[in-house]
C-alpha positions in Angstrom: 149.5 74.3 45.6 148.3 74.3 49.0 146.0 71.9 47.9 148.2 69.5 46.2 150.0 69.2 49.4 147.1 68.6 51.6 146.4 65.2 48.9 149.8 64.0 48.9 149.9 64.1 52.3 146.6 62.0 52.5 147.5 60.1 50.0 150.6 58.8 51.8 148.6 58.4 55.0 146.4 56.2 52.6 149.2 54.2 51.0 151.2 53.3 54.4 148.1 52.3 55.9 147.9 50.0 53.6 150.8 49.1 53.8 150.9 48.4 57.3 147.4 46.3 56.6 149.1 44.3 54.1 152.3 43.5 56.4 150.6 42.8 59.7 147.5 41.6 58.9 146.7 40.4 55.0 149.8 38.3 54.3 150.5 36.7 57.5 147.0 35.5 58.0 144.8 35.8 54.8 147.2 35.2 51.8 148.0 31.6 53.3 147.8 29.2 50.1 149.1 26.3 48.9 152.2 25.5 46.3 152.8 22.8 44.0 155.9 21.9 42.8 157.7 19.0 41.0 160.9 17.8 42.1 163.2 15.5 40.0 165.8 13.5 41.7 168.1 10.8 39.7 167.6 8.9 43.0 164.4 8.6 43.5 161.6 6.0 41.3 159.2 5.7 38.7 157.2 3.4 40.8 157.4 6.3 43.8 156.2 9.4 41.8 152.7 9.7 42.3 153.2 10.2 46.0 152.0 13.8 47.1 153.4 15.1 49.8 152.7 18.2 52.2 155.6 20.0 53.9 154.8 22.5 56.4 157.5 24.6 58.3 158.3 28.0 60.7 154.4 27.4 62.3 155.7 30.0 64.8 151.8 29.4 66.5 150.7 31.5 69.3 151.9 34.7 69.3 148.2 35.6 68.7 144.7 35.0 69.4 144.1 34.9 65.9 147.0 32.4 65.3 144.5 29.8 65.9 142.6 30.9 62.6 145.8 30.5 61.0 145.9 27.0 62.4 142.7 26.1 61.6 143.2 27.3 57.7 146.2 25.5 57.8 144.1 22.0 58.3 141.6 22.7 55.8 144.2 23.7 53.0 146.5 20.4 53.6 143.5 18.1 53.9 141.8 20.0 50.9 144.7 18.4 49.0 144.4 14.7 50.1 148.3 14.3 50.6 149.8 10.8 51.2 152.4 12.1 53.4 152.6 14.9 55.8 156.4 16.5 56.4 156.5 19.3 59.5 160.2 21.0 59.6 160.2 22.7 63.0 159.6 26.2 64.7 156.1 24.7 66.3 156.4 27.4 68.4 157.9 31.1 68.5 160.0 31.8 71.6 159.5 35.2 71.4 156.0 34.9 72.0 156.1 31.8 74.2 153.4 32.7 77.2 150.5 33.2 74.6 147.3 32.2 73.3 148.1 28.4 72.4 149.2 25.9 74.2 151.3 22.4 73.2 148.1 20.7 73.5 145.6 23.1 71.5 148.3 23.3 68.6 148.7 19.3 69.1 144.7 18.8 68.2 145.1 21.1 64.7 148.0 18.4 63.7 145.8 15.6 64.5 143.3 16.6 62.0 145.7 16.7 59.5 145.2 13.3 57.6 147.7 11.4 55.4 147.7 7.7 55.0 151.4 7.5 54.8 152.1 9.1 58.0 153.1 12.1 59.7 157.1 12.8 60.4 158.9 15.6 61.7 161.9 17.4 62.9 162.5 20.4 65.3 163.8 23.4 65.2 166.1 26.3 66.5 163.0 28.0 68.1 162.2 24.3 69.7 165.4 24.1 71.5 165.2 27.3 73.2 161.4 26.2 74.2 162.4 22.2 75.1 162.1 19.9 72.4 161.8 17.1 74.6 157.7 18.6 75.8 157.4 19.3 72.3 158.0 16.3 70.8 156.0 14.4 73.2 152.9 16.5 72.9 152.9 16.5 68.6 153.5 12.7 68.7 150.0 12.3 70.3 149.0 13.7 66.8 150.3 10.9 64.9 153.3 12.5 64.0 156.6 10.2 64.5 159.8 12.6 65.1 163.1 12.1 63.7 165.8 12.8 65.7 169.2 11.6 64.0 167.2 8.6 62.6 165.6 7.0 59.4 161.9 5.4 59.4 161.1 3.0 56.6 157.6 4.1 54.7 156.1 1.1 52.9 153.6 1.1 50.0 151.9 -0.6 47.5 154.2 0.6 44.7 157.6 0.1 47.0 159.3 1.4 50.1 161.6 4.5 50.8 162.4 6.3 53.8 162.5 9.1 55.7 165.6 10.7 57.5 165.5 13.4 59.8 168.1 15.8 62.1 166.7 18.6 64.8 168.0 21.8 64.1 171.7 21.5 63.6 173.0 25.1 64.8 171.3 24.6 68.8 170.7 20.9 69.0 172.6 17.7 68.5 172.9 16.0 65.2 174.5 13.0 63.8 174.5 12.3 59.9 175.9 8.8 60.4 173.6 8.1 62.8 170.4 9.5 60.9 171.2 6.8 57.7 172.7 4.0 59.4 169.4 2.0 58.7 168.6 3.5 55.1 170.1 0.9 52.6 172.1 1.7 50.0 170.6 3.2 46.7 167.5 3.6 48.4 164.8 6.3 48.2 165.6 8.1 50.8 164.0 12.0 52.0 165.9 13.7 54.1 164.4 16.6 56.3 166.9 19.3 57.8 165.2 22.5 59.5 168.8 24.7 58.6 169.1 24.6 55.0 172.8 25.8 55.4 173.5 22.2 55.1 173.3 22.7 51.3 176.8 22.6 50.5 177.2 19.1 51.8 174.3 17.5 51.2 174.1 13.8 52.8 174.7 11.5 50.0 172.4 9.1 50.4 169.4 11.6 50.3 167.0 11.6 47.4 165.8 14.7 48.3 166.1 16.9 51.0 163.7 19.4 52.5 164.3 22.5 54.9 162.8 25.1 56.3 163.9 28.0 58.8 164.7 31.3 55.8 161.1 32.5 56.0 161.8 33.2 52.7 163.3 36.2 53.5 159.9 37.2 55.4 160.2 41.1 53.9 160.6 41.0 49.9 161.6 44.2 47.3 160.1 43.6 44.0 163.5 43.4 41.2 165.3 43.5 44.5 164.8 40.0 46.9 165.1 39.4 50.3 165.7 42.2 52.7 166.9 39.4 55.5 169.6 37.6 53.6 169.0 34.1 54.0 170.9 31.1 55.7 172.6 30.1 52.6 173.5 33.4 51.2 176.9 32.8 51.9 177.1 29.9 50.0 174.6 31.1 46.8 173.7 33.2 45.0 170.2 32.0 44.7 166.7 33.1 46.6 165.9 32.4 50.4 163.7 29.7 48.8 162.8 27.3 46.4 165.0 24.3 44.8 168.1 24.1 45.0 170.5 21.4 43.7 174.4 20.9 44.5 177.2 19.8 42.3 175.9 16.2 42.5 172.6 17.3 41.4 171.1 16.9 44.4 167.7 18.8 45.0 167.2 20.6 48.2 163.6 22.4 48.2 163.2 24.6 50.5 159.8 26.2 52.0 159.0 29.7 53.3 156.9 28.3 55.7 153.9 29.9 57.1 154.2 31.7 60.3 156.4 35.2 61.2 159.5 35.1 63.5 160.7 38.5 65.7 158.4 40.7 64.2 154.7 39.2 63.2 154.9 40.5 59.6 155.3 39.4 56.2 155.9 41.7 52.9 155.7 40.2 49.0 156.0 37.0 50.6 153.1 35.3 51.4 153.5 31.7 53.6 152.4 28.7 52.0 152.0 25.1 52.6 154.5 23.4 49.9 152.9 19.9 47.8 155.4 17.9 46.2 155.4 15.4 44.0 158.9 13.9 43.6 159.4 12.0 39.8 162.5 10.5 39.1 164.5 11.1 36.0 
């Protein structure tokens, strides 16, 4: 019996090291992959649909040494793909972590490798506000990367235009839907990017499809259970911390679990990934 015990006991010390491995060290940094996915939106166009699109969110770079790995895996696995368009959604930066091993500068360099002939675009997030979104965007833009604040930018192509809209985070900075689509025609192909996703229930109507970030995707996941961290939208759904979602006008929402860790540097049956879209209309 004795014996029994004395395995058990090692054999828990085995599994929760393990475990520990998995959560602090495996999923957060090794298990980084890319996602396709396939979005239908009725407003959106046949001439549009093979546009592939990366959208990256919750960076949350820095808050260790080997965060520049990350980084640097994170630039090989979008330009691996060969997107047309590049979509960032916020949370550069953690604030928890904010005197660390990565600088606005470094992080800048890892976006400029990021290629996409389309362009770069981006919004900020709750995590930017408390670090100054104003340093922030101004070091990113030197990467290509033109932000969206309560504005639209028109994306032309061979194939036809459509634009891009874009709000910083809408629970610590100021946003203006008017504003954000005042120059986006009517009927036109129009991608709206939101960091909150707890817009959801009123999705802006001239959006063609809307992409959001912030959940995490829960960050800590039971198997049969879900999220352990209810999401953003939980009060609203009854669906997962992330994915598509579509309203009662049968408008899509996708949204990513990003790829960095926010509070505590761990992730648990949810690994980060860099989302590709392809949007096809219908």
């Amino acid at each position: 019996m004795a014996k029994i015990f004395k395995f058990l006991k090692y054999l828990i010390l085995v599994l929760f090291a393990a475990l520990v491995a998995d959560m602090f060290v495996y999923e957060p940094y090794f298990a980084l992959h890319t996602s396709k996915s396939v979005i239908y939106s009725k407003k959106w166009t046949k001439e549009l649909e093979n546009i592939k699109i990366a959208v990256i969110s919750d960076f949350h770079a820095g808050a260790f040494f080997y965060d520049k790995w990350r980084m640097r895996k994170t630039v090989e696995l979008v330009n691996k793909e060969k997107p047309d368009l590049i979509l960032l959604l916020g949370d550069y930066f953690n604030r928890y972590f904010y005197n660390t091993s990565m600088d606005y500068e470094r992080f800048a360099e890892y976006i400029l490798e990021m290629e996409a002939p389309l362009g770069k675009f981006a919004i900020t997030g709750n995590h930017d506000t408390d670090m100054g979104t104003e340093k922030i965007e101004e070091q990113i833009s030197r990467a290509g990367v033109k932000f969206l604040r309560n504005k639209s930018a028109k994306v032309e192509t061979k194939n036809g235009d459509f634009y891009i809209a874009g709000i910083p985070d809408f629970g610590t900075d100021i946003f203006n839907l008017q504003k954000t689509f005042e120059e986006v025609p009517e009927g036109a192909p129009c991608i709206f990017l939101t960091h909150d996703p707890s817009i959801f229930p009123a999705l802006p109507r001239k959006a063609s499809v809307t992409f959001a970030g912030h959940t995490h995707g829960g960050q800590f996941r039971i198997p049969f259970y879900g999220p352990v961290l209810k999401n953003v939208i939980s009060l609203y759904t009854e669906f997962s911390s992330d994915g598509l979602l579509v309203n009662h006008r049968d408008d899509p929402i996708f949204i990513t679990r990003g790829i960095g860790t926010s509070s505590i540097p761990a992730r648990l049956f949810c690994t980060p990934q860099i989302e590709i879209i392809t949007i096809k209309a219908y």
